[in-house]
N, CA, C and O atoms as CSV, one atom per row, in Angstrom:
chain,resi,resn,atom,element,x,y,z
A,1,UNK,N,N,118.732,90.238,126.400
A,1,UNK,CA,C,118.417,91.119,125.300
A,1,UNK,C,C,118.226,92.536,125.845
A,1,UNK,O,O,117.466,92.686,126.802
A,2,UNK,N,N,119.059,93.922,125.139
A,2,UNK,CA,C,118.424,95.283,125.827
A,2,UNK,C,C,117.471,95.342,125.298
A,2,UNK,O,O,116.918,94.905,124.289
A,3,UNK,N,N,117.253,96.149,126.356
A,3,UNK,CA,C,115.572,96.945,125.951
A,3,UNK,C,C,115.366,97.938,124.924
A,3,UNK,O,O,116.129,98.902,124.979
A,4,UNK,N,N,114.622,97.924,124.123
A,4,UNK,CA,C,114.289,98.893,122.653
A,4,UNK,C,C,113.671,99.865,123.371
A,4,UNK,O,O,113.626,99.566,124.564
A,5,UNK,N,N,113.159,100.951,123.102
A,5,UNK,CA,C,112.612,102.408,123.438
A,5,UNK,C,C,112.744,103.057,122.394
A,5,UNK,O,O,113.778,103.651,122.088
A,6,UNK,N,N,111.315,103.008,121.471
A,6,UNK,CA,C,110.500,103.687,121.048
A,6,UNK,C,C,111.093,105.528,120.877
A,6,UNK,O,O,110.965,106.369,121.766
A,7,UNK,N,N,111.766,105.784,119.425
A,7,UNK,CA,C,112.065,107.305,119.453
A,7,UNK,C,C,110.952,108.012,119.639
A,7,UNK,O,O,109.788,107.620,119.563
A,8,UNK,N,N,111.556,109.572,120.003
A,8,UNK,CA,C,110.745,110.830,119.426
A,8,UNK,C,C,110.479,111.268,118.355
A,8,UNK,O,O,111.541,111.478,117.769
A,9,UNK,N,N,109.605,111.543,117.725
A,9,UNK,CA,C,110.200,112.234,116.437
A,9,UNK,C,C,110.149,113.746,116.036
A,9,UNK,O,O,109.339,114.173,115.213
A,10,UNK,N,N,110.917,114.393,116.571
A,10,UNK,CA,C,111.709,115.903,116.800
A,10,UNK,C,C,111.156,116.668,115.917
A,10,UNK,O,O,110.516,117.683,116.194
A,11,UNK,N,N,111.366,116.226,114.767
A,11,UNK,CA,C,111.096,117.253,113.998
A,11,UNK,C,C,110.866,116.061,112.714
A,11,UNK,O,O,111.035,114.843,112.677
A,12,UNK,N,N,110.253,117.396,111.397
A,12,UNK,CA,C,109.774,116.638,110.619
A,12,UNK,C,C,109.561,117.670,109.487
A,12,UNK,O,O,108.571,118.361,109.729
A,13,UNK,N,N,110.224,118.019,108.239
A,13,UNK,CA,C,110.105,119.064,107.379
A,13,UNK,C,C,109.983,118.683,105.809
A,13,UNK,O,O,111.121,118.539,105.362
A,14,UNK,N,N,109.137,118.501,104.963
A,14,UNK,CA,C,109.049,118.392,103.748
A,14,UNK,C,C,109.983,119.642,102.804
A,14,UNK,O,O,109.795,120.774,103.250
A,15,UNK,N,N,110.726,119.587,101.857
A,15,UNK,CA,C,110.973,120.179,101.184
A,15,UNK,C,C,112.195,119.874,99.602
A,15,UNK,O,O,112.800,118.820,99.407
A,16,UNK,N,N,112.232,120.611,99.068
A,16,UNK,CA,C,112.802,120.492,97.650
A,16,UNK,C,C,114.165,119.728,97.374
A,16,UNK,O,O,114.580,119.070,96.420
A,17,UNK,N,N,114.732,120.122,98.714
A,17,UNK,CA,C,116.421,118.997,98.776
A,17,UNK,C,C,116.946,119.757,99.668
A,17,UNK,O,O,116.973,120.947,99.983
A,18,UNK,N,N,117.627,118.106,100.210
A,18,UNK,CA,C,118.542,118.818,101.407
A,18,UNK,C,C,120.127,118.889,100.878
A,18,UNK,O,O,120.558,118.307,99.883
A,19,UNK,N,N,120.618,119.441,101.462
A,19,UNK,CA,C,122.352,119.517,101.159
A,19,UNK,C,C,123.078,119.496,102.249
A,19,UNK,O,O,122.919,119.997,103.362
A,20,UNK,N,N,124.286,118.538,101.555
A,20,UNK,CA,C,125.312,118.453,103.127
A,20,UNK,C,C,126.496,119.984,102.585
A,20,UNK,O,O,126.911,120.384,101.497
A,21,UNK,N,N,126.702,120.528,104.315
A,21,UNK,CA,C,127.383,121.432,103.825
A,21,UNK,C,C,128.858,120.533,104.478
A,21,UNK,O,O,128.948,119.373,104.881
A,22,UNK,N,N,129.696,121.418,104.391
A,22,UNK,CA,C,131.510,121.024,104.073
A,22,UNK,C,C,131.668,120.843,105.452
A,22,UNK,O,O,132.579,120.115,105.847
A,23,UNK,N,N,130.564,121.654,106.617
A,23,UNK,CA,C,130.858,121.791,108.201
A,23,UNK,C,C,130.436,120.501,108.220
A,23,UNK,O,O,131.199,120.033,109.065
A,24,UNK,N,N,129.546,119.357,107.765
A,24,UNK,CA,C,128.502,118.041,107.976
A,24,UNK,C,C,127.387,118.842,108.175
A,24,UNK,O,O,126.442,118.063,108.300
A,25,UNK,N,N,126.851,120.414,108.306
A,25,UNK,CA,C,125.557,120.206,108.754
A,25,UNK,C,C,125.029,120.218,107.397
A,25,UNK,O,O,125.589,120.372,106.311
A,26,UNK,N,N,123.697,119.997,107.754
A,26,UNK,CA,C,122.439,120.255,106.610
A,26,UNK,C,C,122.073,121.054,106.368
A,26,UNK,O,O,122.016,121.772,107.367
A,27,UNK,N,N,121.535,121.733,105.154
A,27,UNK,CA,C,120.561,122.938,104.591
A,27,UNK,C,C,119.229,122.261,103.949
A,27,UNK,O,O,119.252,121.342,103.131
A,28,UNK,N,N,118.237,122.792,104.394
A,28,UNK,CA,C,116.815,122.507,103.812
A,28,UNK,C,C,116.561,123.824,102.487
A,28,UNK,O,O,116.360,125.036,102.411
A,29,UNK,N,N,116.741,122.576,101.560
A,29,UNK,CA,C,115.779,124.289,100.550
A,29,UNK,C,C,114.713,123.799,100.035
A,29,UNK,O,O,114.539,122.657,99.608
A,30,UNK,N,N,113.745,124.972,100.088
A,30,UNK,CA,C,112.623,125.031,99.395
A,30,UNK,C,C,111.611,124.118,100.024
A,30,UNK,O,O,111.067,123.120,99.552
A,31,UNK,N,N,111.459,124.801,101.431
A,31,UNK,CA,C,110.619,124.138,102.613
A,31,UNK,C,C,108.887,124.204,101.853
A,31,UNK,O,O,108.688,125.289,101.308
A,32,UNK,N,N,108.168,123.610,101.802
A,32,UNK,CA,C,106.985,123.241,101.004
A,32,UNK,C,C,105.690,122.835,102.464
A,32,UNK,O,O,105.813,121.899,103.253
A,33,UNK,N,N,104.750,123.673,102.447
A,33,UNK,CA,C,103.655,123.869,103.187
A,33,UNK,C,C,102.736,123.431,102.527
A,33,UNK,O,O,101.935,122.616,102.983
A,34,UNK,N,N,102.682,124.003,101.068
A,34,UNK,CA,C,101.219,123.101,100.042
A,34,UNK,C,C,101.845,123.625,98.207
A,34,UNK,O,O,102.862,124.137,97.739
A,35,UNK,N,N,101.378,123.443,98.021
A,35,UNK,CA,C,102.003,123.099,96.454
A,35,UNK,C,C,100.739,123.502,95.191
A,35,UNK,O,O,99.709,122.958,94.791
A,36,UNK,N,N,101.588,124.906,94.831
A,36,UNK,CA,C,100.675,125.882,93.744
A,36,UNK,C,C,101.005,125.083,92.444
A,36,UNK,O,O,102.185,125.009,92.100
A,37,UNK,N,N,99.898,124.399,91.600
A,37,UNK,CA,C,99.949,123.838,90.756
A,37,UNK,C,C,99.444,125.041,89.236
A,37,UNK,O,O,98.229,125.208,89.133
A,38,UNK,N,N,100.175,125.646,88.378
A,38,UNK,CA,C,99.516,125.923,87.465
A,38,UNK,C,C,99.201,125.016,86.386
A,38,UNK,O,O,98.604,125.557,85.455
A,39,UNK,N,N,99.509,123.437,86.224
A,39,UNK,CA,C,99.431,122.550,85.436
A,39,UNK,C,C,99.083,121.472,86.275
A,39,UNK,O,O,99.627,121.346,87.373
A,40,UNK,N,N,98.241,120.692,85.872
A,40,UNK,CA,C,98.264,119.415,86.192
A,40,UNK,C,C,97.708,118.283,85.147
A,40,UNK,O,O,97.003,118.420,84.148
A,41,UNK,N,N,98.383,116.912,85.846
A,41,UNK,CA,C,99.163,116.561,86.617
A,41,UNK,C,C,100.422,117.351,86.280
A,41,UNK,O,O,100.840,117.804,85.215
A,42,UNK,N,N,101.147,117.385,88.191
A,42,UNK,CA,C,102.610,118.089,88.158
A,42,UNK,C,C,103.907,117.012,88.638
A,42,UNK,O,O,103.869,116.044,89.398
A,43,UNK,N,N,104.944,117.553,87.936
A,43,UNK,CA,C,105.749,116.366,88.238
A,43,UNK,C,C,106.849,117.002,88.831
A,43,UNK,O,O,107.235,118.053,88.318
A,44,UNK,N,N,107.582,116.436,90.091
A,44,UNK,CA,C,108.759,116.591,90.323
A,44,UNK,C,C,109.904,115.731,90.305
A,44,UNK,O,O,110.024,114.512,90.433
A,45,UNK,N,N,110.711,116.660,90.116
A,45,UNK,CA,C,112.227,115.702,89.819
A,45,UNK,C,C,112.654,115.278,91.409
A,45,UNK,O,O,113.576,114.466,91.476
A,46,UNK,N,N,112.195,115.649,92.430
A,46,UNK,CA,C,112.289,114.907,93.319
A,46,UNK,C,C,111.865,115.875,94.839
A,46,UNK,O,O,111.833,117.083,94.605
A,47,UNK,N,N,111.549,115.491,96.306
A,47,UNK,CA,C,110.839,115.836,97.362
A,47,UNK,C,C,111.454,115.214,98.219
A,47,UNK,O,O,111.952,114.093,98.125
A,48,UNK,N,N,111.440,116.068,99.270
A,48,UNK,CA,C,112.808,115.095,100.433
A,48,UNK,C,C,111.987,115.217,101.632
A,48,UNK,O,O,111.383,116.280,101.772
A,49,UNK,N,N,111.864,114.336,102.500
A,49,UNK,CA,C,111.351,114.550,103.136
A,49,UNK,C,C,112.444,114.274,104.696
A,49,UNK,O,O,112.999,113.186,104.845
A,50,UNK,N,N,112.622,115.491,105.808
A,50,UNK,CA,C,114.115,115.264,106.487
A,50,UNK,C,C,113.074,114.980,107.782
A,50,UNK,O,O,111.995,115.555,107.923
A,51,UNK,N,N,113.569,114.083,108.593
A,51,UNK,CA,C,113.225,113.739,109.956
A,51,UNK,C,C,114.223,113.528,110.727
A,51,UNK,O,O,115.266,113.120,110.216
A,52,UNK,N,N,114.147,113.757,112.170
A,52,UNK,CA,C,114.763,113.914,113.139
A,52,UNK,C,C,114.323,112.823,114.861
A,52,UNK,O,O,113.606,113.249,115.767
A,53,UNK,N,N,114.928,111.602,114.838
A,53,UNK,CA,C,114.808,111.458,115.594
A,53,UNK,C,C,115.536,111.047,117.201
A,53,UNK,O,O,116.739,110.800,117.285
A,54,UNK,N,N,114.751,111.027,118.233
A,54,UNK,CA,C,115.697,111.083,119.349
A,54,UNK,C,C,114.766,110.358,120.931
A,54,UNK,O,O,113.608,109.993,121.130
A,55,UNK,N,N,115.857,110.421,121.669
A,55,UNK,CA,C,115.318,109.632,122.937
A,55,UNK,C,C,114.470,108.441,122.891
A,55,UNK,O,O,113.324,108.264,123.305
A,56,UNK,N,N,115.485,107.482,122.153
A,56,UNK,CA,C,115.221,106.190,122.047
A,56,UNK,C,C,116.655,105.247,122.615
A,56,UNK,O,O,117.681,105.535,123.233
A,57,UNK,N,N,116.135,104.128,122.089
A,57,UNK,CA,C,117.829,103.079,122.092
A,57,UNK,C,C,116.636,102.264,121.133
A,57,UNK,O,O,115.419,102.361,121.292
A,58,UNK,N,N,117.454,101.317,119.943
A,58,UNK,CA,C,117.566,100.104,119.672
A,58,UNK,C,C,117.680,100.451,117.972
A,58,UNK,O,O,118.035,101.541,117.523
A,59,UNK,N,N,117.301,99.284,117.178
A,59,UNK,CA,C,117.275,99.654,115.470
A,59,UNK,C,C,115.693,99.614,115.136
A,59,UNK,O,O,114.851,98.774,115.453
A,60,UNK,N,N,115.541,101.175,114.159
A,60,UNK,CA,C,114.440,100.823,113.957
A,60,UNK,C,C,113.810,101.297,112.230
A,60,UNK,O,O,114.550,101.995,111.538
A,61,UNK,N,N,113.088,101.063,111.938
A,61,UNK,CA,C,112.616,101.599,110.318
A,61,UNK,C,C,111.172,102.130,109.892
A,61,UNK,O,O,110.005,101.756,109.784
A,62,UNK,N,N,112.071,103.344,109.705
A,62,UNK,CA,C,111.165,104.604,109.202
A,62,UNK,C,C,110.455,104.009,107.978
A,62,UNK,O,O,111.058,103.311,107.162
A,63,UNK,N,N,108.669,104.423,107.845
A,63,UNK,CA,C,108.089,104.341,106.391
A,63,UNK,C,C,107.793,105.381,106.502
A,63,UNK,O,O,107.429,105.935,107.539
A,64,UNK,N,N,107.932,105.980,105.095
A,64,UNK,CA,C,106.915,107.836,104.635
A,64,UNK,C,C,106.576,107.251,103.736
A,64,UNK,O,O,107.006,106.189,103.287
A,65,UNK,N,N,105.905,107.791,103.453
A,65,UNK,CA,C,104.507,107.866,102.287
A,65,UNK,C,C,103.540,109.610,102.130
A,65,UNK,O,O,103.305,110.493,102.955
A,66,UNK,N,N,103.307,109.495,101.087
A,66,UNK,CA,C,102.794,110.905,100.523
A,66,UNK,C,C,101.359,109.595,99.571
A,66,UNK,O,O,101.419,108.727,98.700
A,67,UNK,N,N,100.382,110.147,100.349
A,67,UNK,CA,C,98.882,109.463,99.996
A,67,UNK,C,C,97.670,110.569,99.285
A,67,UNK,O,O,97.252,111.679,99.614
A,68,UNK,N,N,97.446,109.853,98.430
A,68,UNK,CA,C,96.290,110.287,97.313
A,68,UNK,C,C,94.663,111.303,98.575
A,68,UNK,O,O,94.356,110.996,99.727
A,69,UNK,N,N,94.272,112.013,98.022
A,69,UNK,CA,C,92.942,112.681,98.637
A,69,UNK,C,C,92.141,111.957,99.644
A,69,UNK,O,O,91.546,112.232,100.686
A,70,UNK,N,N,92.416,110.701,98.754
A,70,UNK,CA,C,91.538,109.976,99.197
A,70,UNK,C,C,91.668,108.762,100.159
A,70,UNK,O,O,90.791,107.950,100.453
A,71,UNK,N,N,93.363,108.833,100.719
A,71,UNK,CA,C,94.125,108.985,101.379
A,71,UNK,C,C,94.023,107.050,101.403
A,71,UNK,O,O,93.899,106.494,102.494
A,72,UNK,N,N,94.077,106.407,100.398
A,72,UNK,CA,C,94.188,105.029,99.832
A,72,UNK,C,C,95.100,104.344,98.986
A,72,UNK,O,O,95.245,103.127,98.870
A,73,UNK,N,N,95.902,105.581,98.210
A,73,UNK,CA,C,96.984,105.070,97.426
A,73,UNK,C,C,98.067,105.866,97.686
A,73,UNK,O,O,97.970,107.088,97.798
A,74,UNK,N,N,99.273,105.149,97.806
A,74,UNK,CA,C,100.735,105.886,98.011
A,74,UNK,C,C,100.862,106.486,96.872
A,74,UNK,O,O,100.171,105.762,96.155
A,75,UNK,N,N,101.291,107.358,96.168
A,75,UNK,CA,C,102.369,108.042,95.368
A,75,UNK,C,C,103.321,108.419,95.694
A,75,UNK,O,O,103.583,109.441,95.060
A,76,UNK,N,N,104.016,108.184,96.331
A,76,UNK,CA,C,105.400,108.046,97.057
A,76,UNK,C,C,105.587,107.334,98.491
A,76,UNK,O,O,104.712,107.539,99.332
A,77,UNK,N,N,106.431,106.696,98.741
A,77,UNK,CA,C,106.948,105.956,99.283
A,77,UNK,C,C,108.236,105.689,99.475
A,77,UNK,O,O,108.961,105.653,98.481
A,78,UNK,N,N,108.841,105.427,100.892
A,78,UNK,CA,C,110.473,105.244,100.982
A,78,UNK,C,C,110.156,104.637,102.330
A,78,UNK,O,O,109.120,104.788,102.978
A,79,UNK,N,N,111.435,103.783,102.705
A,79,UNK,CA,C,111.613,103.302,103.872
A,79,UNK,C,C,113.058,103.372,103.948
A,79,UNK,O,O,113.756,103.450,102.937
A,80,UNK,N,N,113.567,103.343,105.244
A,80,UNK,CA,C,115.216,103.601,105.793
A,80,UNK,C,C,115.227,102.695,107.117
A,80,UNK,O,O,114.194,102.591,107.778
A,81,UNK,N,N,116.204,102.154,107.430
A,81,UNK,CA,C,116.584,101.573,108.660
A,81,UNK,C,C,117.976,102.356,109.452
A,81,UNK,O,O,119.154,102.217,109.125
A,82,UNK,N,N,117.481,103.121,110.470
A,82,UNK,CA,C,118.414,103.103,111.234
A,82,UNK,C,C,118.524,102.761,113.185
A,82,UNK,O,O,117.654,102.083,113.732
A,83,UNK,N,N,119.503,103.255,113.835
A,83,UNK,CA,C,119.393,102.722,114.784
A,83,UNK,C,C,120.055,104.025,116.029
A,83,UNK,O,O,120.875,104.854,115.635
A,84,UNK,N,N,119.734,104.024,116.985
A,84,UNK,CA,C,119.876,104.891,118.233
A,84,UNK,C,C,120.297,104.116,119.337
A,84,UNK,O,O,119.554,103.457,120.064
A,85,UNK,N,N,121.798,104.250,119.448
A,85,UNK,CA,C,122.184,103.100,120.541
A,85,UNK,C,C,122.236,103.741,121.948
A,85,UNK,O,O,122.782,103.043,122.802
A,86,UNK,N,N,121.811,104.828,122.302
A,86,UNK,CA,C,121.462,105.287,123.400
A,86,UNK,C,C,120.259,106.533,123.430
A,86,UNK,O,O,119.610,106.992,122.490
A,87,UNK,N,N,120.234,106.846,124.727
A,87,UNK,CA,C,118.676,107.841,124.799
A,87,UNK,C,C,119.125,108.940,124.738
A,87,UNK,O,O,118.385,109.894,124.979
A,88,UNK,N,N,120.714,109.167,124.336
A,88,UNK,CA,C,121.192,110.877,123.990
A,88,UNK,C,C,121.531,110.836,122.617
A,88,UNK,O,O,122.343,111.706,122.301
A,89,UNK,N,N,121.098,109.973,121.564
A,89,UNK,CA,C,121.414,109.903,120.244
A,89,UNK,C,C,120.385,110.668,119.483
A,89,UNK,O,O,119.271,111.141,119.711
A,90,UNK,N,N,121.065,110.607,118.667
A,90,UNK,CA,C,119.579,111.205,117.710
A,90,UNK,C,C,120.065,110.915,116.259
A,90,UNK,O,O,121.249,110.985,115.930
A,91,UNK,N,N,118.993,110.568,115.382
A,91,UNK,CA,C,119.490,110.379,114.042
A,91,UNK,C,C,118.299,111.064,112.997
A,91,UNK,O,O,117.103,111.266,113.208
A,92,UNK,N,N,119.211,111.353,111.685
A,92,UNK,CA,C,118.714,112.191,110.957
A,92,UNK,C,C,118.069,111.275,109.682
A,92,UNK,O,O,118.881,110.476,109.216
A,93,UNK,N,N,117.224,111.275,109.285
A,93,UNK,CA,C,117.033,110.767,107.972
A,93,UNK,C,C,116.436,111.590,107.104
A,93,UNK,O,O,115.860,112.602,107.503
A,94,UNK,N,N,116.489,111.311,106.015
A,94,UNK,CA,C,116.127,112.097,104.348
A,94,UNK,C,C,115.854,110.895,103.648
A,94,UNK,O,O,116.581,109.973,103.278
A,95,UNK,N,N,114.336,111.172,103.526
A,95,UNK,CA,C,113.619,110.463,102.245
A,95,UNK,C,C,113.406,110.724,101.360
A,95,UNK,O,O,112.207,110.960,101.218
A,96,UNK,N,N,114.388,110.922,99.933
A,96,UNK,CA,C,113.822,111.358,98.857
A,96,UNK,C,C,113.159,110.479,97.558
A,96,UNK,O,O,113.679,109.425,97.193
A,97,UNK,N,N,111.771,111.124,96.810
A,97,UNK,CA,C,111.147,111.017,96.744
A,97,UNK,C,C,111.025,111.381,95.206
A,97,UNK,O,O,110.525,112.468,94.917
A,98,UNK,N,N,111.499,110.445,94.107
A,98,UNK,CA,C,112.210,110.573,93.299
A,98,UNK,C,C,110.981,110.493,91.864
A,98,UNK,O,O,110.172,109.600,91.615
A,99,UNK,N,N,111.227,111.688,91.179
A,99,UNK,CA,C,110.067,111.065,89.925
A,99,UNK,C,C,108.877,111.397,89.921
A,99,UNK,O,O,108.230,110.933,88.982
A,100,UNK,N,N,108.165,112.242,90.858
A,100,UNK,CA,C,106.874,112.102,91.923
A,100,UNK,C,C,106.091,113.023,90.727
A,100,UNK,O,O,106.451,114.026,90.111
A,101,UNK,N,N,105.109,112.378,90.700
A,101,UNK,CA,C,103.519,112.537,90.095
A,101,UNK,C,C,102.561,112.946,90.858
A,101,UNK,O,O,101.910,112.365,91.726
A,102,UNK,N,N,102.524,114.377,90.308
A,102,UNK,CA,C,100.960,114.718,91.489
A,102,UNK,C,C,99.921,114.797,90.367
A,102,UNK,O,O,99.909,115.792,89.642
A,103,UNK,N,N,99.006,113.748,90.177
A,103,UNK,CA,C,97.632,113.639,89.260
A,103,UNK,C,C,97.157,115.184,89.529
A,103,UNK,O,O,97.420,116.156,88.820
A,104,UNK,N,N,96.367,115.158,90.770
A,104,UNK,CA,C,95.474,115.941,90.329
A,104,UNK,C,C,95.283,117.150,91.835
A,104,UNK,O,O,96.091,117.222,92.761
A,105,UNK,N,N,94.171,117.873,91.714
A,105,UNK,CA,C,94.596,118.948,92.855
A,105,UNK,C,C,93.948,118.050,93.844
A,105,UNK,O,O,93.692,116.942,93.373
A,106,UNK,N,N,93.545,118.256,95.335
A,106,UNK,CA,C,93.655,118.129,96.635
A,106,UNK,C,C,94.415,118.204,98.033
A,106,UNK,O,O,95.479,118.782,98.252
A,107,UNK,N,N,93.989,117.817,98.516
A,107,UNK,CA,C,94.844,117.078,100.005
A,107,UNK,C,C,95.163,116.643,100.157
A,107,UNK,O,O,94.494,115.919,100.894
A,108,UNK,N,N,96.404,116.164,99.968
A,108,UNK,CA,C,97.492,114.853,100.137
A,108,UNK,C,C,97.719,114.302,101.674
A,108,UNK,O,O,97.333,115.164,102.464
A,109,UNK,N,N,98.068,113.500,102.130
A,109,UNK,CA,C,98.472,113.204,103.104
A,109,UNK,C,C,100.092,112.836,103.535
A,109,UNK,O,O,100.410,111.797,102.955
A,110,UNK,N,N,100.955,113.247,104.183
A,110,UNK,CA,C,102.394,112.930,104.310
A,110,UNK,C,C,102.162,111.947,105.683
A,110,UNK,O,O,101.989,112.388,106.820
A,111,UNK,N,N,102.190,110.892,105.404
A,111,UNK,CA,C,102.536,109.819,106.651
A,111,UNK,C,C,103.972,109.385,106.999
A,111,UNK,O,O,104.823,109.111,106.152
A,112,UNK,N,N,104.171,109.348,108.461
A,112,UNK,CA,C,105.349,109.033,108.537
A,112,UNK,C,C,105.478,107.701,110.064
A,112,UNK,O,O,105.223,107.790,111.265
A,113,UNK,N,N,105.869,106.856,109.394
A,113,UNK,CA,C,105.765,105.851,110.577
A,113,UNK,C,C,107.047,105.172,111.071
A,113,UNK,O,O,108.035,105.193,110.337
A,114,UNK,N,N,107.095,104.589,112.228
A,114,UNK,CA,C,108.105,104.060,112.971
A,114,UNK,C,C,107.847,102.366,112.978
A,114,UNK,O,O,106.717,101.976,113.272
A,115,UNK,N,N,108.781,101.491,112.689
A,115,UNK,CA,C,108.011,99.945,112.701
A,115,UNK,C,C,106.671,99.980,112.699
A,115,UNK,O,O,105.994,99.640,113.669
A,116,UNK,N,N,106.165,100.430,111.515
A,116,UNK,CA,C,104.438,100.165,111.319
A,116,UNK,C,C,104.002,100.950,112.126
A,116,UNK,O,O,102.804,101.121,111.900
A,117,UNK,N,N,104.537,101.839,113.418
A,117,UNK,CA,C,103.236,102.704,113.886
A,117,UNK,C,C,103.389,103.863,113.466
A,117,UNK,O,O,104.501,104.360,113.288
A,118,UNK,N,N,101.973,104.628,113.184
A,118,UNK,CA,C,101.538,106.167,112.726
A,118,UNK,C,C,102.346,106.720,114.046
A,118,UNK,O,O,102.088,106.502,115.229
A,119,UNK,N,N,103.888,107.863,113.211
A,119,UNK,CA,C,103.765,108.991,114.176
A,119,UNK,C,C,103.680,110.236,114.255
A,119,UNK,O,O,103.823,110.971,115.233
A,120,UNK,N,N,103.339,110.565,112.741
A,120,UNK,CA,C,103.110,111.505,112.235
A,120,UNK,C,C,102.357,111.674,111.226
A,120,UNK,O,O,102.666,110.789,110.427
A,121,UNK,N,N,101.290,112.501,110.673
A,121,UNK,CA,C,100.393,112.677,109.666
A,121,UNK,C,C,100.248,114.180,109.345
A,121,UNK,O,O,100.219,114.822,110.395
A,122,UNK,N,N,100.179,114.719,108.584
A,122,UNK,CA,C,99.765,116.139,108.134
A,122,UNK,C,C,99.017,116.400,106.620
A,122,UNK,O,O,98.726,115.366,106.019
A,123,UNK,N,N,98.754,117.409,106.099
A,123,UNK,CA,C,97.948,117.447,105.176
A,123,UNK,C,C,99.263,118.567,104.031
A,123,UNK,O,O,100.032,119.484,104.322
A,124,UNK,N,N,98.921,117.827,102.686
A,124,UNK,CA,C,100.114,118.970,101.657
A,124,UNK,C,C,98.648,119.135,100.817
A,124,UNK,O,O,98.074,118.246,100.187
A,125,UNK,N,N,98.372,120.038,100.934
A,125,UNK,CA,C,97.264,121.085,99.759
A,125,UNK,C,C,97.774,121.179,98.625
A,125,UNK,O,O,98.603,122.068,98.432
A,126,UNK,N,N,97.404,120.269,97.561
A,126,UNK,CA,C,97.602,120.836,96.146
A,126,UNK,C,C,96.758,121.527,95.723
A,126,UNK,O,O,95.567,121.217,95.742
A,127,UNK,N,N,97.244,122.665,95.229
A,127,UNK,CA,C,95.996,123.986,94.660
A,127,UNK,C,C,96.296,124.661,93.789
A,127,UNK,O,O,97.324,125.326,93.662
A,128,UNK,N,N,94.903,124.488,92.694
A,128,UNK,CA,C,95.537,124.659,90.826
A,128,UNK,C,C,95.462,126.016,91.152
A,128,UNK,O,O,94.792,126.454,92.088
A,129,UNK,N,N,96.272,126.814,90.245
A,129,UNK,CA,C,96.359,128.427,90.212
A,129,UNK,C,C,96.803,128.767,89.025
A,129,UNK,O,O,97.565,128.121,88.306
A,130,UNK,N,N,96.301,129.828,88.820
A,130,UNK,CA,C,96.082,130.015,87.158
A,130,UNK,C,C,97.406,131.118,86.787
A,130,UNK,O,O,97.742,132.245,87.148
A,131,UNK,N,N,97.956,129.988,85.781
A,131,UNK,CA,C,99.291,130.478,85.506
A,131,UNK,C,C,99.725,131.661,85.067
A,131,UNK,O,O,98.838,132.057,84.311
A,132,UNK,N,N,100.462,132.342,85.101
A,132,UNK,CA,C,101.170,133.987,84.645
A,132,UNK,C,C,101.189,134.009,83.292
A,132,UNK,O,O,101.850,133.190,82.653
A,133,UNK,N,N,100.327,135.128,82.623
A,133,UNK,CA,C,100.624,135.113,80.988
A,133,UNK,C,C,102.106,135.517,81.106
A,133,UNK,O,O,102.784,135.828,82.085
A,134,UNK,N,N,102.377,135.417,79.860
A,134,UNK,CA,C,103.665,135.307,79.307
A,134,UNK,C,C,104.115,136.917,78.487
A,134,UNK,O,O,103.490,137.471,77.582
A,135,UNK,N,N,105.169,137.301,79.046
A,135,UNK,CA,C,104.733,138.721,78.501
A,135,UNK,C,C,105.840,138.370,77.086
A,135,UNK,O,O,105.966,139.196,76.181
């Protein structure tokens, strides 16, 4: 049996949608740090979440999750299986995140794991802001 080895995970960017361009590469739009709510609950038509990983070998499967304040209930969720058949590979994935309900304001949590282990965690700030009159 070869040996599996555990990726890197390179990079890691939340945002509005990715696009394939005509070259194969990717465009990220509407890269998202924390999320100005003038209404809530806010809903999106969808959240992508793009990861990058590398310097591994074997097959393996990504979970993300986007977790409540209180960092106990998913409101989003995706899983993907892919695989890195050598330690100069690297593979791209996009989790999108379809329909998504943000109840209420706080601190969300974006988890991102490899076969069940935590390898990434960060915080998305939802923060109500008081909407633009209407001229």
């Amino acid at each position: 049996m070869s040996e599996v080895i555990l990726p890197d995970l390179q990079a890691c960017v939340l945002c509005e949608d990715v696009r394939q361009e005509a070259s194969g590469q990717q465009t990220l739009v509407g890269i998202i740090g924390m999320i100005p709510a003038p209404v809530l609950p806010l809903g999106f038509f969808k959240l992508c979440l793009w990861t990058r990983w590398c310097g591994g070998v074997g097959r393996f499967t990504q979970q993300s999750a986007i977790l409540t304040p209180e960092e106990d209930t998913p409101i989003a969720e995706s899983e993907v299986e892919f695989q890195l058949p050598a330690l100069d590979a690297h593979a791209t994935n996009v989790h999108v995140f379809g329909g998504l309900q943000i109840p209420s304001a706080g601190v969300y949590t974006v988890e991102v794991k490899i076969d069940g282990e935590l390898r990434l965690r960060f915080p998305l700030p939802v923060i109500q802001v008081q909407a633009l009159p209407e001229t």
